[in-house]
VMD Tcl script that draws the C-alpha trace (Angstrom):
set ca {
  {0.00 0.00 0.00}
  {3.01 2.70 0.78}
  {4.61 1.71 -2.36}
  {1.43 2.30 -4.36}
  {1.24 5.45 -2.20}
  {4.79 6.83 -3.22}
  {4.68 5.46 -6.89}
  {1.30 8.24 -7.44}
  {3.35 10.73 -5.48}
  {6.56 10.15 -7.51}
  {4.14 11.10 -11.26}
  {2.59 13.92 -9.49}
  {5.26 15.95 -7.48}
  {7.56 16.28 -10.97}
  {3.92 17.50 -13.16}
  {3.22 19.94 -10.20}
  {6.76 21.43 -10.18}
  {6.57 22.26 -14.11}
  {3.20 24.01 -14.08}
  {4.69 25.97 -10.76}
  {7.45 26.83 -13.46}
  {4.95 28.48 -15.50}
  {3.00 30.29 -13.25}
  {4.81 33.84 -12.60}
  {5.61 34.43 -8.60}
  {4.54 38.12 -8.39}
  {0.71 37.48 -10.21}
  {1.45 39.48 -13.42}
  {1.36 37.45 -16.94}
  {5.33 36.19 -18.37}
  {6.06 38.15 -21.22}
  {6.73 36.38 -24.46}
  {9.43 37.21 -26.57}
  {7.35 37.91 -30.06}
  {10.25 39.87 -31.71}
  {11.89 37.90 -34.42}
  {15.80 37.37 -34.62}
  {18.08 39.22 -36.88}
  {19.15 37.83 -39.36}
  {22.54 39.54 -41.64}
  {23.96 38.35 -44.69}
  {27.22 40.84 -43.42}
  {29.71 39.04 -41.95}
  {29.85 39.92 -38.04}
  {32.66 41.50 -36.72}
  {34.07 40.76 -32.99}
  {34.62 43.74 -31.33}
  {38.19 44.11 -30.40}
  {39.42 43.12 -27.27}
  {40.69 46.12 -25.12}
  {44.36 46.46 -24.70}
  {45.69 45.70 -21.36}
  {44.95 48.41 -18.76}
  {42.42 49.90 -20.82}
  {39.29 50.86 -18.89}
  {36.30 49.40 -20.46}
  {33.16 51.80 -20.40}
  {30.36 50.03 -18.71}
  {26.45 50.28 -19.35}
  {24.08 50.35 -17.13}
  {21.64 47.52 -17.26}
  {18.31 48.65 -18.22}
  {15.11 47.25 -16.97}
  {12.29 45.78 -19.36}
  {9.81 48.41 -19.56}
  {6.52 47.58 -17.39}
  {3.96 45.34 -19.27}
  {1.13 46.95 -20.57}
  {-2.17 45.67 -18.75}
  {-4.81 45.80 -20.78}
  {-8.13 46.14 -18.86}
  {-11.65 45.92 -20.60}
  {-14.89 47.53 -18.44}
  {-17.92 45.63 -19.62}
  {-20.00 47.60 -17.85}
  {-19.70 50.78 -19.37}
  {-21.41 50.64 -23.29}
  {-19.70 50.85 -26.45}
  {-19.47 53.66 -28.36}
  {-22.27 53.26 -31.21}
  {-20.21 55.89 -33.70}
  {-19.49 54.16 -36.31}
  {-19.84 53.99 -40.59}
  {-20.92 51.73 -43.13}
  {-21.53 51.11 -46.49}
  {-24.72 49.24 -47.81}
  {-25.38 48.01 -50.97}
  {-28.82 48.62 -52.16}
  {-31.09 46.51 -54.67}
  {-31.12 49.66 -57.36}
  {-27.16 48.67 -57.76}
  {-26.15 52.19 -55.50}
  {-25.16 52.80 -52.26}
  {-25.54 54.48 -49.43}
  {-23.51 55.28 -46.20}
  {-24.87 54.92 -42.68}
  {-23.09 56.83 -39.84}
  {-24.24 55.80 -36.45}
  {-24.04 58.72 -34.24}
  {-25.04 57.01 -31.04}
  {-29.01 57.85 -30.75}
  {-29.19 59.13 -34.57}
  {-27.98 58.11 -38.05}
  {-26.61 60.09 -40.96}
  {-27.56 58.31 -44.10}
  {-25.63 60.04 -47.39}
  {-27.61 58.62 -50.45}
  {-26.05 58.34 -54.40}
  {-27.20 61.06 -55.76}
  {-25.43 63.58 -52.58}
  {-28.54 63.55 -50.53}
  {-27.95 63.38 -46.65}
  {-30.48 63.19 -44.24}
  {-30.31 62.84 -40.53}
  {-32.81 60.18 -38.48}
  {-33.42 60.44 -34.99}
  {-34.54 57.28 -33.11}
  {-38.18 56.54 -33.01}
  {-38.59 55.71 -30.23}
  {-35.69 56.83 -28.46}
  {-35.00 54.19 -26.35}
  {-34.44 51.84 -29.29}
  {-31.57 51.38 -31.82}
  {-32.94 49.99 -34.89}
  {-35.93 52.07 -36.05}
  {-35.09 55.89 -36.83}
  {-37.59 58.50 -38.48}
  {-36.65 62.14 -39.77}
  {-38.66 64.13 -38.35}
  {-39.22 67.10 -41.15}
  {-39.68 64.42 -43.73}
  {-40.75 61.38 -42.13}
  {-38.77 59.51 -44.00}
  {-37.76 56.25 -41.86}
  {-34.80 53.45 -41.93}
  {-35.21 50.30 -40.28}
  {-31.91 48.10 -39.22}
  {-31.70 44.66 -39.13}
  {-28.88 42.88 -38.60}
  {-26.47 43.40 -41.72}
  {-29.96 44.89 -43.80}
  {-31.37 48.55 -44.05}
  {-34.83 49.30 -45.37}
  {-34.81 52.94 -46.24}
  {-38.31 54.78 -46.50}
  {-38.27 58.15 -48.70}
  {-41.79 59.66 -49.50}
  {-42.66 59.72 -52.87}
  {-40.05 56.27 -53.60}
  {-40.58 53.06 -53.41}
  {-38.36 51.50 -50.24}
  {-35.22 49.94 -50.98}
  {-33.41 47.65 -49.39}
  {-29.83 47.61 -48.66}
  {-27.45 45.31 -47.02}
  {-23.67 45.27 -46.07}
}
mol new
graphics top color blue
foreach p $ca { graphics top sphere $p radius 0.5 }
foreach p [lrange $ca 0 end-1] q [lrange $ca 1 end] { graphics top cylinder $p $q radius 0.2 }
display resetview
């Protein structure tokens, strides 16, 4: 039974050493080393030895900058400002700036309009209100409403 007992202990202890190997002491991640090595078709030259008595200068050893920690707040929302470009079933386009609780919609032809959302607590139905013209957004589609047009659909 103790020689079953050690024989578990011996394959564990030596597994449990490397992974404490790999876990930094101080909590903060091991850099890796992602810059590539040099590589010179030159010949290298050895720097010259210095002649007997000669002081040699000496450099001070500099210290790896600090790692850059990267911290990402999930409960503070994303910024909505953003552009895109839709492709719409007359073969033009149009571009859709999302300014957060409005859009900015620039048509083919140099039109721009701006649509506030309707209602204002959503983010996928907006409505000018001067024109009532609307755009709805769904997913990777826009159907934008113009009076007097027939409503075209767009997509991304």
């Amino acid at each position: 039974m103790a020689f079953g007992r050690m024989v578990r202990v011996s394959l564990v202890v030596p597994l449990l050493l490397a992974a404490l190997a790999c876990v930094p002491q101080n909590g903060a991640p091991k850099a890796e080393n992602t810059a590539s090595p040099v590589v010179s078709s030159a010949p290298s030259q050895q720097p010259a030895a210095p002649a007997a008595g000669a002081a040699t200068p000496k450099t001070p050893a500099t210290a790896a900058p600090p790692a850059t920690k990267i911290i990402t707040d999930l409960t503070v929302p994303r910024s909505g400002v953003g552009t895109a470009t839709y492709r719409c079933g007359n073969g033009g386009m149009i571009s859709i700036q999302n300014l957060g609780t409005s859009l900015r919609v620039a048509g083919p032809d140099g039109w721009t309009e701006e649509f506030a959302a309707s209602p204002a607590n959503q983010s996928s139905r907006y409505q000018a209100a001067a024109t009532h013209d609307a755009v709805v957004i769904d997913g990777r589609e826009a159907l934008v409403m113009k009076r007097g047009s027939t409503p075209l659909t767009c997509r991304r």
